[in-house]
Jmol script that loads the backbone (N, CA, C; Angstrom):
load data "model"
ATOM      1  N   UNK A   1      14.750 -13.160 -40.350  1.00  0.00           N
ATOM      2  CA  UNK A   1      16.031 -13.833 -40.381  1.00  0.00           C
ATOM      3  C   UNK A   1      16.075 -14.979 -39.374  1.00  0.00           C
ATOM      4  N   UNK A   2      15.564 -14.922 -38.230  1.00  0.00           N
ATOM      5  CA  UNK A   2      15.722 -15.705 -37.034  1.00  0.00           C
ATOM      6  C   UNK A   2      14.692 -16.841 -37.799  1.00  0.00           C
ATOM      7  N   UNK A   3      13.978 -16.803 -38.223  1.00  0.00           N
ATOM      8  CA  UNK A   3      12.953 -18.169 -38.653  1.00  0.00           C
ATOM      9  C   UNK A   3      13.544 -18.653 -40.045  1.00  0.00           C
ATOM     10  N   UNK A   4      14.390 -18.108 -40.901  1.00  0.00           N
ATOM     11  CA  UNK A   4      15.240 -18.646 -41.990  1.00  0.00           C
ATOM     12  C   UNK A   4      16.261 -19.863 -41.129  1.00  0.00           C
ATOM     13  N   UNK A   5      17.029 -19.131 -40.018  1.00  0.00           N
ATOM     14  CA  UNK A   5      18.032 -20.018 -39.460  1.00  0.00           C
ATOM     15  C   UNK A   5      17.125 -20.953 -38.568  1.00  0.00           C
ATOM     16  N   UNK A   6      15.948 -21.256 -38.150  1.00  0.00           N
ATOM     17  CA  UNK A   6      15.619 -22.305 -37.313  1.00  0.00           C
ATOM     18  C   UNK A   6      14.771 -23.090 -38.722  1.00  0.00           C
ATOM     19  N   UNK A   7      14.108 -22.420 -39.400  1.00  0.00           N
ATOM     20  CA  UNK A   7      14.207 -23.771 -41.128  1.00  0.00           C
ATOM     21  C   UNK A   7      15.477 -24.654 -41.296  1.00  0.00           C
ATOM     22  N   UNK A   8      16.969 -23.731 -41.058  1.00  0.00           N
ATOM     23  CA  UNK A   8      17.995 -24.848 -41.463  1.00  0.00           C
ATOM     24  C   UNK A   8      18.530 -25.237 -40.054  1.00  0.00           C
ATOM     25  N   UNK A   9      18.100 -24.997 -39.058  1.00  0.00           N
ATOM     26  CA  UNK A   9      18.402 -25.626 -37.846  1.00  0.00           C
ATOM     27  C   UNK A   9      17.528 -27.469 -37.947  1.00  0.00           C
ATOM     28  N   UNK A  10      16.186 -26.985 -38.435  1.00  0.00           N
ATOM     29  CA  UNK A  10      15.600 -28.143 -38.496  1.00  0.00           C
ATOM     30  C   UNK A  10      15.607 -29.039 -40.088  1.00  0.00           C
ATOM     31  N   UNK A  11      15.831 -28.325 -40.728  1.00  0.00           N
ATOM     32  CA  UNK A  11      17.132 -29.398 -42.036  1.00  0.00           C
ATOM     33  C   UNK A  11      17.681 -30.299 -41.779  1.00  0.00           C
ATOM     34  N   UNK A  12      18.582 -29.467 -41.206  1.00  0.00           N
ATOM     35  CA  UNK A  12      19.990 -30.476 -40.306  1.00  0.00           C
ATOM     36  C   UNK A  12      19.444 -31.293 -39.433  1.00  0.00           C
ATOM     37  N   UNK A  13      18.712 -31.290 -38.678  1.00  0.00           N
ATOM     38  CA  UNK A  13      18.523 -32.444 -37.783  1.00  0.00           C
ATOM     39  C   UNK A  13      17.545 -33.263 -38.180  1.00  0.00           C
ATOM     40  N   UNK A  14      16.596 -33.076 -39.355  1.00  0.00           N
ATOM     41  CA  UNK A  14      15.766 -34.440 -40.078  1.00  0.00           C
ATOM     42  C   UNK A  14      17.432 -34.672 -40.915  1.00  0.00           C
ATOM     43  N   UNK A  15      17.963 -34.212 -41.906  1.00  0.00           N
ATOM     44  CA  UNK A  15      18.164 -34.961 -42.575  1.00  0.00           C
ATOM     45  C   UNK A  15      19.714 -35.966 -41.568  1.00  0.00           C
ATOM     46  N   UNK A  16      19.921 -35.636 -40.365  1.00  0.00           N
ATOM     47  CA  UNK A  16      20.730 -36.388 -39.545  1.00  0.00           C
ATOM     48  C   UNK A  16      20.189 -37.561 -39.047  1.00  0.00           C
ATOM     49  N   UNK A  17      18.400 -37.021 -38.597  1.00  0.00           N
ATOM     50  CA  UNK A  17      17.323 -38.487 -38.310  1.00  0.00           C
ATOM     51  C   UNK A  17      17.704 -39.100 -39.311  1.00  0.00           C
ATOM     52  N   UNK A  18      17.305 -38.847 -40.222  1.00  0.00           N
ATOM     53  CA  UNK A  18      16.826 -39.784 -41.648  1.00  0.00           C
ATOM     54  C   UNK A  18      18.138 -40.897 -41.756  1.00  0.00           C
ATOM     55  N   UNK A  19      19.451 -40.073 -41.834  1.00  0.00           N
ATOM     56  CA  UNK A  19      20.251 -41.081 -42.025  1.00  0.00           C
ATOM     57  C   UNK A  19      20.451 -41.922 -40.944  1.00  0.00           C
ATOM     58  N   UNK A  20      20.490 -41.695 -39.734  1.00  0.00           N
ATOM     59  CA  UNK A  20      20.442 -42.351 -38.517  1.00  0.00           C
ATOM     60  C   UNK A  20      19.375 -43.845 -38.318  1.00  0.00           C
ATOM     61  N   UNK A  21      18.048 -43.603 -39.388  1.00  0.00           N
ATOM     62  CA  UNK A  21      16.967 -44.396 -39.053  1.00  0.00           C
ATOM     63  C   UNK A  21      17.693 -45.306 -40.247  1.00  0.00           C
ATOM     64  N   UNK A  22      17.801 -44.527 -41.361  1.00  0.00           N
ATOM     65  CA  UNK A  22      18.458 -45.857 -42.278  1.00  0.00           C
ATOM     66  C   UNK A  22      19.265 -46.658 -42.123  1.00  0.00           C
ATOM     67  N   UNK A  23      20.901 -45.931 -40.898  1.00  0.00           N
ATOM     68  CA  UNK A  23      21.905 -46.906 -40.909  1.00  0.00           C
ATOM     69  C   UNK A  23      20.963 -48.152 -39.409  1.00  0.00           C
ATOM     70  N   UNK A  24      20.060 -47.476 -38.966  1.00  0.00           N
ATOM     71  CA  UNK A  24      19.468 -48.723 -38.181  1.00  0.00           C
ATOM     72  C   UNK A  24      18.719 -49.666 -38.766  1.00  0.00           C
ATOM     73  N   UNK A  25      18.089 -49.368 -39.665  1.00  0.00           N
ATOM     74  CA  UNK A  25      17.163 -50.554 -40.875  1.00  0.00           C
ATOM     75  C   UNK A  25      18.113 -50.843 -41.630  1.00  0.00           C
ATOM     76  N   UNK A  26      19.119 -50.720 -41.834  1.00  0.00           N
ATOM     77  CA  UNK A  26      20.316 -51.202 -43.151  1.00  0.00           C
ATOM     78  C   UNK A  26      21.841 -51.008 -42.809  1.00  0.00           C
ATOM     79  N   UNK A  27      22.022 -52.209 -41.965  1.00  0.00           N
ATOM     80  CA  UNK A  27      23.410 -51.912 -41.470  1.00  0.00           C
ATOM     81  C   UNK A  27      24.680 -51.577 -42.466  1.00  0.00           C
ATOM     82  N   UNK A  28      24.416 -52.418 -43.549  1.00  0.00           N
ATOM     83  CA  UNK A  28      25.448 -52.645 -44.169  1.00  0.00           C
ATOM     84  C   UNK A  28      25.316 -51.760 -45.653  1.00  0.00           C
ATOM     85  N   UNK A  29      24.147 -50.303 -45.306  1.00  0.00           N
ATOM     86  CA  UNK A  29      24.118 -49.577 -46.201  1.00  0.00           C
ATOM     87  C   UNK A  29      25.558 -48.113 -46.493  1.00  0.00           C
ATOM     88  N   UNK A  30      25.807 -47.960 -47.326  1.00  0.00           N
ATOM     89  CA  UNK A  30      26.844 -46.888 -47.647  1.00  0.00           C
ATOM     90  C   UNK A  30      26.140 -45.620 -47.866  1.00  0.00           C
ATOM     91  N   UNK A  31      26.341 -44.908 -47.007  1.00  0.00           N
ATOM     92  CA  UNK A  31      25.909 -43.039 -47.356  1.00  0.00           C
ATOM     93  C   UNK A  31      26.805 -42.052 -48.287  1.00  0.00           C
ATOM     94  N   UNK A  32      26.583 -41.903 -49.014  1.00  0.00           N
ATOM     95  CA  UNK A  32      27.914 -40.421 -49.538  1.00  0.00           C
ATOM     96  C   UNK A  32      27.037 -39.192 -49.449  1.00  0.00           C
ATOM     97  N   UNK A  33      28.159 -38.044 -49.287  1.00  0.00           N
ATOM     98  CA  UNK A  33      27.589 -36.530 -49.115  1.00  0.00           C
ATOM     99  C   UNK A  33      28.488 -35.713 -49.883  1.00  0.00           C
ATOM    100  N   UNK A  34      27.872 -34.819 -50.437  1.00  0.00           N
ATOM    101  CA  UNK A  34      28.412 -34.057 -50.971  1.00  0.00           C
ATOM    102  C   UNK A  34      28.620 -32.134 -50.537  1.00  0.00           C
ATOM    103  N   UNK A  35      29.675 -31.628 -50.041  1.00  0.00           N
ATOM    104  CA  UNK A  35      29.535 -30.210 -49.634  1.00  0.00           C
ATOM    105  C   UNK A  35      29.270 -29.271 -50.547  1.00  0.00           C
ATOM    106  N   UNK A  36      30.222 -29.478 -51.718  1.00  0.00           N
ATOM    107  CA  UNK A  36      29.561 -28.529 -52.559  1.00  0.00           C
ATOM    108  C   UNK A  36      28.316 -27.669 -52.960  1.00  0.00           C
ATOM    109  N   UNK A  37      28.435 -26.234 -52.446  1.00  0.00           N
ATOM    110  CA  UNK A  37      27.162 -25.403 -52.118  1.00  0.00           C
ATOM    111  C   UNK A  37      26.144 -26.034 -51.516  1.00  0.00           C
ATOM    112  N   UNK A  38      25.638 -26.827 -50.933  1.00  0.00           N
ATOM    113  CA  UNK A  38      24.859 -26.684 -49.844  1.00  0.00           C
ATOM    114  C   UNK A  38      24.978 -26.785 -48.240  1.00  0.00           C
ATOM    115  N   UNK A  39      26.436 -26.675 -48.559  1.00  0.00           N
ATOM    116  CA  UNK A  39      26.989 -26.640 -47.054  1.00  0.00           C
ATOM    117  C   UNK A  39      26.910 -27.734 -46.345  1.00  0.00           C
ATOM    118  N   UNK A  40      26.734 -29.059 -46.929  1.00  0.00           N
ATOM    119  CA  UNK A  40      26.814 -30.239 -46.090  1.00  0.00           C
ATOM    120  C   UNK A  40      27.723 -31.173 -45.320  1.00  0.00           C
ATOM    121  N   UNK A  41      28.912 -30.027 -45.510  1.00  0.00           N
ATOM    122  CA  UNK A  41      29.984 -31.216 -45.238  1.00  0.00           C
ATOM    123  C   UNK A  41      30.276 -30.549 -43.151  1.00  0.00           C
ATOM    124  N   UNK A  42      30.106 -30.829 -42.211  1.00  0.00           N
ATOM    125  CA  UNK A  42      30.273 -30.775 -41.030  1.00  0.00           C
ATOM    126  C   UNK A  42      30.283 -31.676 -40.006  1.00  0.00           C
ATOM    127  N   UNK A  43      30.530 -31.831 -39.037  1.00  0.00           N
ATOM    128  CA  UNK A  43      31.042 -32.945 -37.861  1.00  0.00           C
ATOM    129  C   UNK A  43      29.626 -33.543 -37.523  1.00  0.00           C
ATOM    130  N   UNK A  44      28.971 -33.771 -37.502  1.00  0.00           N
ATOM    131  CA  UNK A  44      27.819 -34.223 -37.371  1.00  0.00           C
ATOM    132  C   UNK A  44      27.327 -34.761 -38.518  1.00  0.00           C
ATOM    133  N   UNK A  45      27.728 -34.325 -39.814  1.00  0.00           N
ATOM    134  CA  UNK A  45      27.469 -35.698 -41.060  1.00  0.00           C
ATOM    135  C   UNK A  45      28.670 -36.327 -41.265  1.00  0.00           C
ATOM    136  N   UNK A  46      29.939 -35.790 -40.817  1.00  0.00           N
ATOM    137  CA  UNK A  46      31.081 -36.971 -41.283  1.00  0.00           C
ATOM    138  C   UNK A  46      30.828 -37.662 -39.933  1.00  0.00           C
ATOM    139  N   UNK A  47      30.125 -38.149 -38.908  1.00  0.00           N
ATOM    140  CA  UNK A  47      29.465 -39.268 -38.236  1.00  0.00           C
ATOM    141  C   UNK A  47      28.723 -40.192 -38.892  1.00  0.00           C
ATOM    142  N   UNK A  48      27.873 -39.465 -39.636  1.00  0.00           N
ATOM    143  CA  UNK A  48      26.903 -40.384 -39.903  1.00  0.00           C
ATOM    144  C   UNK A  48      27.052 -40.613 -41.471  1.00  0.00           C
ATOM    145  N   UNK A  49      28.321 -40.561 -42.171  1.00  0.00           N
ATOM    146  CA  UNK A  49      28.370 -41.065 -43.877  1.00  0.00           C
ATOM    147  C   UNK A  49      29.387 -41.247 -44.025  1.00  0.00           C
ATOM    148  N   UNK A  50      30.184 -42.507 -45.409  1.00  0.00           N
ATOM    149  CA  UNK A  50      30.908 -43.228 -45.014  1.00  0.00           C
ATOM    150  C   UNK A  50      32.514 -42.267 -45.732  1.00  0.00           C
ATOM    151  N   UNK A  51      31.658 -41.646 -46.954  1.00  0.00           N
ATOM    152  CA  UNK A  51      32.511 -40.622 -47.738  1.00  0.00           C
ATOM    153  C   UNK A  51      32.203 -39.523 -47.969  1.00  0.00           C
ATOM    154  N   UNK A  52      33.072 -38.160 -48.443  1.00  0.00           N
ATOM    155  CA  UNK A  52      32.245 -36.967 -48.654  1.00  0.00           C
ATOM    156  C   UNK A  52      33.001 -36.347 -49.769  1.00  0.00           C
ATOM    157  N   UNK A  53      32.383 -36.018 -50.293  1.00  0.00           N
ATOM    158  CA  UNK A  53      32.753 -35.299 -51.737  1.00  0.00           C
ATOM    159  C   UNK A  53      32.946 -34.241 -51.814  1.00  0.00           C
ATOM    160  N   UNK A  54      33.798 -33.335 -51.978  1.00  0.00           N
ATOM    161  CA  UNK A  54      34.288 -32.111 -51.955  1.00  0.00           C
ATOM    162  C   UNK A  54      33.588 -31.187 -52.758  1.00  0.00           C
ATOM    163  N   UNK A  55      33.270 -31.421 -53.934  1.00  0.00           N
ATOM    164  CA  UNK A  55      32.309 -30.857 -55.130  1.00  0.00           C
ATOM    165  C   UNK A  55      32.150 -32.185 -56.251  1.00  0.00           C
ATOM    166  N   UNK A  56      31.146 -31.391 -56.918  1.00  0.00           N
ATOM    167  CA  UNK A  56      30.501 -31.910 -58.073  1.00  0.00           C
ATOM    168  C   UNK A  56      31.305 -31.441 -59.077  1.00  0.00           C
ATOM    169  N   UNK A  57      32.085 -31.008 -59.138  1.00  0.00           N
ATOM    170  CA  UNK A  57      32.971 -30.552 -59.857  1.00  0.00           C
ATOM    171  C   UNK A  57      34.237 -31.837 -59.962  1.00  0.00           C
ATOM    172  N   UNK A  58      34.424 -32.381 -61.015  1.00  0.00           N
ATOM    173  CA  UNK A  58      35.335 -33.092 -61.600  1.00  0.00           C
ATOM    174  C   UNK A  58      36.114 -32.929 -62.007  1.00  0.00           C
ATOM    175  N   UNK A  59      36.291 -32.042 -62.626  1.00  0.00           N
ATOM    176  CA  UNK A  59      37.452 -31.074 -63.407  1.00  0.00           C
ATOM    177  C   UNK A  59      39.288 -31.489 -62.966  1.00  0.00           C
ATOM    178  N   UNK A  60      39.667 -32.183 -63.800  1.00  0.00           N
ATOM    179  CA  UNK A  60      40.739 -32.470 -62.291  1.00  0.00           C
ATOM    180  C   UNK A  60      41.973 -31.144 -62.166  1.00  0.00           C
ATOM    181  N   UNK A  61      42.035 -30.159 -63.046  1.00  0.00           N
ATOM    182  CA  UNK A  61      42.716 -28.901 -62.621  1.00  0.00           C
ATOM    183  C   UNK A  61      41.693 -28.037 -61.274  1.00  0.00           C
ATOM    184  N   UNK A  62      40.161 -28.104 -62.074  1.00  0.00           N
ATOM    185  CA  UNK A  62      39.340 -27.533 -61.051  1.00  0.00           C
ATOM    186  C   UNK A  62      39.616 -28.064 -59.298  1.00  0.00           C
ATOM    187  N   UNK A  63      39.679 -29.263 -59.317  1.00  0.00           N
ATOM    188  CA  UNK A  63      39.487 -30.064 -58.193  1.00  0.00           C
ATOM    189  C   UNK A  63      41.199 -30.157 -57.463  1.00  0.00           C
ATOM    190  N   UNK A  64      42.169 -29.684 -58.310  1.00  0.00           N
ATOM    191  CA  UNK A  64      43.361 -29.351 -57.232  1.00  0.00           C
ATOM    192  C   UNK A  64      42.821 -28.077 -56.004  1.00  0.00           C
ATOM    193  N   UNK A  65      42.509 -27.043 -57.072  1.00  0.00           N
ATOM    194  CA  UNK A  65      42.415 -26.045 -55.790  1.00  0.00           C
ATOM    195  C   UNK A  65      41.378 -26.207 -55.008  1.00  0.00           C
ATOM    196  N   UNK A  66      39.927 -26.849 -55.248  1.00  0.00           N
ATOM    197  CA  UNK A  66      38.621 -27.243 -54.506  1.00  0.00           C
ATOM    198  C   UNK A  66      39.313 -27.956 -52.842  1.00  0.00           C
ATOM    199  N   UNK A  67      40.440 -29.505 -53.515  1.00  0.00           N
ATOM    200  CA  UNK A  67      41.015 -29.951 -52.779  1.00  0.00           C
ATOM    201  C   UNK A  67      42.021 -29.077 -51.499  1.00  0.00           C
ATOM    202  N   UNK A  68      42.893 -28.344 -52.605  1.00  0.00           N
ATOM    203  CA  UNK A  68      43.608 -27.554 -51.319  1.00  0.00           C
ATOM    204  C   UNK A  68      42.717 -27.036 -50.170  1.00  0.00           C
ATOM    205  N   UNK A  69      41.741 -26.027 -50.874  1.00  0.00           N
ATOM    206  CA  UNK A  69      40.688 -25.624 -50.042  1.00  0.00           C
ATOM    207  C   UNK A  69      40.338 -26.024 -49.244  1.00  0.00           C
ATOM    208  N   UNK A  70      39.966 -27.343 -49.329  1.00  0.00           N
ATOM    209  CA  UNK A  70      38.917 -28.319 -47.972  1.00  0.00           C
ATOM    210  C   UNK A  70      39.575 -28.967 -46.880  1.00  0.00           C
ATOM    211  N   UNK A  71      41.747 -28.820 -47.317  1.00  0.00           N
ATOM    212  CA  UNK A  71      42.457 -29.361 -46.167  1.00  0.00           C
ATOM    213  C   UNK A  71      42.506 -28.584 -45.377  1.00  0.00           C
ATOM    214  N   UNK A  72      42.035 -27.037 -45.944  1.00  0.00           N
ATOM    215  CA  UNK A  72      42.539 -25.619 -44.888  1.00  0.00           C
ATOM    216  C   UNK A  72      41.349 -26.505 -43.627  1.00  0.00           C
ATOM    217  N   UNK A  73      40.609 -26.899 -43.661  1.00  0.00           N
ATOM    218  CA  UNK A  73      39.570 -27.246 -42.686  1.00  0.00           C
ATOM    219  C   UNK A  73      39.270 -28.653 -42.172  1.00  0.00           C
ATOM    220  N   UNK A  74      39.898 -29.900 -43.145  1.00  0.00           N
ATOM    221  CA  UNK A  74      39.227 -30.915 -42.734  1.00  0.00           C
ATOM    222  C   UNK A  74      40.667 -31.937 -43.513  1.00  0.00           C
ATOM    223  N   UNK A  75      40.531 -33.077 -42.600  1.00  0.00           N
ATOM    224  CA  UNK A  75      42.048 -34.009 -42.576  1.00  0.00           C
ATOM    225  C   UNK A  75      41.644 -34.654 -44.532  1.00  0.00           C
ATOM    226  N   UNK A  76      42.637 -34.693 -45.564  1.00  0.00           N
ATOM    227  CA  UNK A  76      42.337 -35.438 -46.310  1.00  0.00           C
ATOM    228  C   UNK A  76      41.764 -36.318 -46.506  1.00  0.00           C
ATOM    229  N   UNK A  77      41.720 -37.312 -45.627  1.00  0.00           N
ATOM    230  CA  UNK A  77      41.218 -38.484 -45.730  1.00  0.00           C
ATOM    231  C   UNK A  77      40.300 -38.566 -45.740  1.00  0.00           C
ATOM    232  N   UNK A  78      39.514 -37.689 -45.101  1.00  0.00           N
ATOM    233  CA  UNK A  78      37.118 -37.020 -45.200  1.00  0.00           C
ATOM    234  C   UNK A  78      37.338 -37.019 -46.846  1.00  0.00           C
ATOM    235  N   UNK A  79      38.103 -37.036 -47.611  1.00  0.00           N
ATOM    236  CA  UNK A  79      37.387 -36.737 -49.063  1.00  0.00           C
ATOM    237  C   UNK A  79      37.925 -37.958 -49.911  1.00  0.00           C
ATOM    238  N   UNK A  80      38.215 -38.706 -49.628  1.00  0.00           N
ATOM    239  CA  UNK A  80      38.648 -39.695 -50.854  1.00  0.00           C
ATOM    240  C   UNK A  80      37.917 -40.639 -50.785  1.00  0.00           C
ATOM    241  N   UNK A  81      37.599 -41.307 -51.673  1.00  0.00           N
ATOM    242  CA  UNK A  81      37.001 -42.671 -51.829  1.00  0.00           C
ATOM    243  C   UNK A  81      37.528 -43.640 -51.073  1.00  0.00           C
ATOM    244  N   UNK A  82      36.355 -44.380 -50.576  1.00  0.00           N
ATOM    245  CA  UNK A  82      36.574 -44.936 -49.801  1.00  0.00           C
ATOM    246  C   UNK A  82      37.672 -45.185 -48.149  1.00  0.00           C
ATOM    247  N   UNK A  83      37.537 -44.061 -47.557  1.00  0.00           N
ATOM    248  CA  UNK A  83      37.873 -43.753 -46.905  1.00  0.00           C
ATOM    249  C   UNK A  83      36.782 -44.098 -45.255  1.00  0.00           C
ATOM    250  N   UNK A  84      37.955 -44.081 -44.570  1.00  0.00           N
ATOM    251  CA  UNK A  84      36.890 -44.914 -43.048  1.00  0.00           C
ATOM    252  C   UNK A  84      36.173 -44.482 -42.715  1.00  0.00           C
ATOM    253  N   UNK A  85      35.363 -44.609 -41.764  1.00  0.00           N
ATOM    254  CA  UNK A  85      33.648 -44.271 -41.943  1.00  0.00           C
ATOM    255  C   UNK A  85      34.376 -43.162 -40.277  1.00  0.00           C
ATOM    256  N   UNK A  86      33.654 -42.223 -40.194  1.00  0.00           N
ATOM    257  CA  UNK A  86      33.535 -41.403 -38.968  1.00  0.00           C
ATOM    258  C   UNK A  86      33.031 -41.535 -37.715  1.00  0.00           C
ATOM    259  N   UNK A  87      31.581 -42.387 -38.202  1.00  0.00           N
ATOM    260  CA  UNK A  87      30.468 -42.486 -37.222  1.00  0.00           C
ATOM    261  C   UNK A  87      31.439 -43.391 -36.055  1.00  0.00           C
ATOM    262  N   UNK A  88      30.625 -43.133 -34.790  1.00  0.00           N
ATOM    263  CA  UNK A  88      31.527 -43.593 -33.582  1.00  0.00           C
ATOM    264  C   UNK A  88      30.378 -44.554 -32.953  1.00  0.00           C
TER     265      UNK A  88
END
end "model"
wireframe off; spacefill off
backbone 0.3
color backbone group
């Protein structure tokens, strides 16, 4: 178990490099992320991407309650299009 969680300890921090090296080679590049099941949506990627997608799920009855869901935790404005970038 302890070497499952340091695999996604080190996930998370390439795929935080990765975007980090891109917004330095490509200033004026746009990131989106998506949380839906893979757990990507946390304070350390709404830094580094400009929008985040709640699910892959479109559905727009589906996506009322997806939505309610994601305010229990995070300000509306992390999920809409085009919405201000995080990174500081």
């Amino acid at each position: 178990m302890a070497e499952q969680k340091q695999i996604w300890v080190k996930y998370v921090a390439n795929v935080y490099d990765i975007i980090d090296r891109l917004r330095a080679r490509h200033a004026g590049l746009e990131i989106e992320s998506c949380s839906g099941g893979g757990g990507r949506l946390d304070l350390g990627i709404l830094r580094r991407v400009d929008e985040v997608w709640t699910s892959d799920n479109t559905e727009a009855f589906d996506r009322l309650g997806i939505q309610e869901g994601f305010t229990y935790a995070y300000a509306p404005k992390v999920m809409m299009p085009g919405s201000p970038t995080f990174r500081t």
